[in-house]
C-alpha positions as CSV (number, residue, x, y, z in Angstrom):
1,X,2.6,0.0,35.9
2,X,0.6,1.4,39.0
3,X,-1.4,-0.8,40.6
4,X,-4.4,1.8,39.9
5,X,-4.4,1.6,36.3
6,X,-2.7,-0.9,34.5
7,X,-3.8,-0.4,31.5
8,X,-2.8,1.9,28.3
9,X,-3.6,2.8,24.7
10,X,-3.4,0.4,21.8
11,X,-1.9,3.6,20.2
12,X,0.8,3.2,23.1
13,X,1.3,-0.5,23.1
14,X,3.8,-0.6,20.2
15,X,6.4,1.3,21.4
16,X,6.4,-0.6,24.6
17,X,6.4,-4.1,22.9
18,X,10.0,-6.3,22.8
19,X,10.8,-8.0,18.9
20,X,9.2,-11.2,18.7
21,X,7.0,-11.0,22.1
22,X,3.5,-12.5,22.1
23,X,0.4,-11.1,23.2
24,X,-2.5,-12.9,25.2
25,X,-5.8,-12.6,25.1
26,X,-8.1,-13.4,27.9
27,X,-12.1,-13.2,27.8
28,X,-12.6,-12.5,31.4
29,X,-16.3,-14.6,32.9
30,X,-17.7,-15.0,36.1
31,X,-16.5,-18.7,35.8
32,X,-13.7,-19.2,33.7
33,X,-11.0,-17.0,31.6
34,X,-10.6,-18.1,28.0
35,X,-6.7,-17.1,26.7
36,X,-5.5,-16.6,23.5
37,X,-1.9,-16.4,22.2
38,X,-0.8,-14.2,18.9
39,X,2.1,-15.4,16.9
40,X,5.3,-13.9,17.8
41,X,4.7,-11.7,14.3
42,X,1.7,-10.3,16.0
43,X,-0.8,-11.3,13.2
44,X,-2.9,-14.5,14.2
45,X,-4.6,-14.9,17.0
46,X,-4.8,-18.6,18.3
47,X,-7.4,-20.3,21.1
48,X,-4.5,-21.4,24.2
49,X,-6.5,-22.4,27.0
50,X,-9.5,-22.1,29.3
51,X,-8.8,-21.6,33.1
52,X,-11.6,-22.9,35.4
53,X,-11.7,-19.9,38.2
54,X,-10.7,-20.5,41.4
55,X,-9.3,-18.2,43.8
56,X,-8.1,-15.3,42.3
57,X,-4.3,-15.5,43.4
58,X,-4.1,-18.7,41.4
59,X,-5.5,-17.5,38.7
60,X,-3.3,-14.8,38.2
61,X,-0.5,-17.3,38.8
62,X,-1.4,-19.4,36.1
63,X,-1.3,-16.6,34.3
64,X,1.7,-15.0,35.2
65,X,3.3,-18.6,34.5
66,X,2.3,-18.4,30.9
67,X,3.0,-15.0,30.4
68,X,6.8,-15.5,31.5
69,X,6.6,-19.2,29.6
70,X,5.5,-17.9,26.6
71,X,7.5,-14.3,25.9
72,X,4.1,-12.6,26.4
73,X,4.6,-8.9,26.2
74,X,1.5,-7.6,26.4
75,X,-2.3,-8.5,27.8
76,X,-5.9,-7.6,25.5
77,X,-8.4,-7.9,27.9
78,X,-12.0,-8.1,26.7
79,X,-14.3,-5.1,28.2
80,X,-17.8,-6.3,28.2
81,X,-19.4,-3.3,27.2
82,X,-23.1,-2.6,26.8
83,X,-24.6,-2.6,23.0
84,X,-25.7,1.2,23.8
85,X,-21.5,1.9,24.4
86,X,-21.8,2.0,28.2
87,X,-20.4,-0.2,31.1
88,X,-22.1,-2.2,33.7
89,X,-21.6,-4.1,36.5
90,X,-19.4,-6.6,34.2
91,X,-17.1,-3.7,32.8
92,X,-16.8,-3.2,36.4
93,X,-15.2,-6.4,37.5
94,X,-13.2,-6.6,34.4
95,X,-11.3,-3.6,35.1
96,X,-10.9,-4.5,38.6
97,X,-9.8,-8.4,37.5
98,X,-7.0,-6.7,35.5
99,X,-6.1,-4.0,38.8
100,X,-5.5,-7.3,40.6
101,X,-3.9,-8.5,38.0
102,X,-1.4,-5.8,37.7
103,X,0.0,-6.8,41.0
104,X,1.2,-10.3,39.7
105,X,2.0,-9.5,36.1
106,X,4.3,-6.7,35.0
107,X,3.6,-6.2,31.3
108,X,1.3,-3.5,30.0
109,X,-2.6,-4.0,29.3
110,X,-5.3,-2.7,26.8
111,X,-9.0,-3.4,26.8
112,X,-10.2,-4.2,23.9
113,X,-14.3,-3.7,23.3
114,X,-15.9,-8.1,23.0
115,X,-19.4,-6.6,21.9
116,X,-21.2,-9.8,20.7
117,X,-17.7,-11.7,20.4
118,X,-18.9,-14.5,22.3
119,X,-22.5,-14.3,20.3
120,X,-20.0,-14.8,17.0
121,X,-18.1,-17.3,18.1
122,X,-21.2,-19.8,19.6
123,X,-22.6,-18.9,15.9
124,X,-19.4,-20.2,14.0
125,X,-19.5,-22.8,16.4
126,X,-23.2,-24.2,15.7
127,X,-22.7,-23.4,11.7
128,X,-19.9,-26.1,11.9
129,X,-21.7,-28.8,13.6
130,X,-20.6,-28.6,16.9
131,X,-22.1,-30.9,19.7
132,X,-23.0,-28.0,22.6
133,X,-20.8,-30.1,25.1
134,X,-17.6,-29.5,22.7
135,X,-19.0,-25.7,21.9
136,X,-19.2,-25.3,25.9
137,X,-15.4,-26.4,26.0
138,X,-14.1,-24.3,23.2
139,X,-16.1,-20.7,23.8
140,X,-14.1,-18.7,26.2
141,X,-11.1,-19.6,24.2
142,X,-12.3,-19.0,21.1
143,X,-14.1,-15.7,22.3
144,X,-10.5,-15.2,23.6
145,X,-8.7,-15.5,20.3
146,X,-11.8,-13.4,18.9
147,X,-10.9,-10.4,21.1
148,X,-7.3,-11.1,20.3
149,X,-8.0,-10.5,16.7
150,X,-9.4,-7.8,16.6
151,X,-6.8,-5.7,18.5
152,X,-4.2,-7.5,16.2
153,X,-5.8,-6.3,13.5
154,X,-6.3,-2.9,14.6
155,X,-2.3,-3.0,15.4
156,X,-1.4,-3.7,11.8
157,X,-3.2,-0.9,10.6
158,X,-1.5,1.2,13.1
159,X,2.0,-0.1,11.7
């Protein structure tokens, strides 16, 4: 992986992937990253954790430490993308995030488009009743698992 560009195709990603290895999903904010871990089947995506940022070398230790803890194989990063299809300042720091990231994780990355995934999630959230305290705790996670989905999904069909 070079440390320039860590990241390939979802066409790509198959081949590269170990039997049984997981993938994780992280929703990539200003103040937190919300992970998500698939099945070792590859098919459901399921909310893991939220980390509170801190600085970023510990961050991408934590990270690192589930990636090896859990057999992840592979990374879906959420690109923020603008409605009208282009990046901003956002889809900036996300690709730099996973750059930096590169250097302390050595399995392959894709971005995966989280147009509105956080928008669906907070609205599944507040059709079920939840108390905004619990739906601030659950988001970035959820939005994780969201992303996650989505790139699972797209795999299968690939298949």
């Amino acid at each position: 992986m070079s440390k320039t560009s860590p990241e390939i195709t979802i066409e790509r990603l198959p081949a590269l992937l170990a039997r049984e290895s997981r993938l994780l999903g992280l929703d990539v904010g200003t103040k937190t990253v919300g992970l998500a871990l698939s099945d070792v089947s590859r098919s459901i995506a399921t909310p893991y954790d939220t980390i509170r940022r801190t600085k970023f070398t510990e961050d991408a230790k934590t990270i690192a430490a589930i990636v090896e803890q859990q057999g992840v194989g592979a990374l879906v990063i959420g690109l923020p993308i603008n409605l009208d299809g282009s990046g901003g300042p956002r889809t900036q720091s996300t690709r730099a995030f996973a750059r930096n990231l590169a250097v302390h994780v050595s399995v392959p990355m894709i971005f995966w488009d989280e147009r509105l995934s956080t928008a669906a999630v907070e609205r599944h959230l507040i059709e079920a009743d939840v108390s905004r305290k619990r739906r601030a705790e659950l988001v970035d996670r959820m939005a994780a698992a969201y992303i996650l989905q989505g790139a699972l999904d797209r795999l299968r069909r690939l298949a």
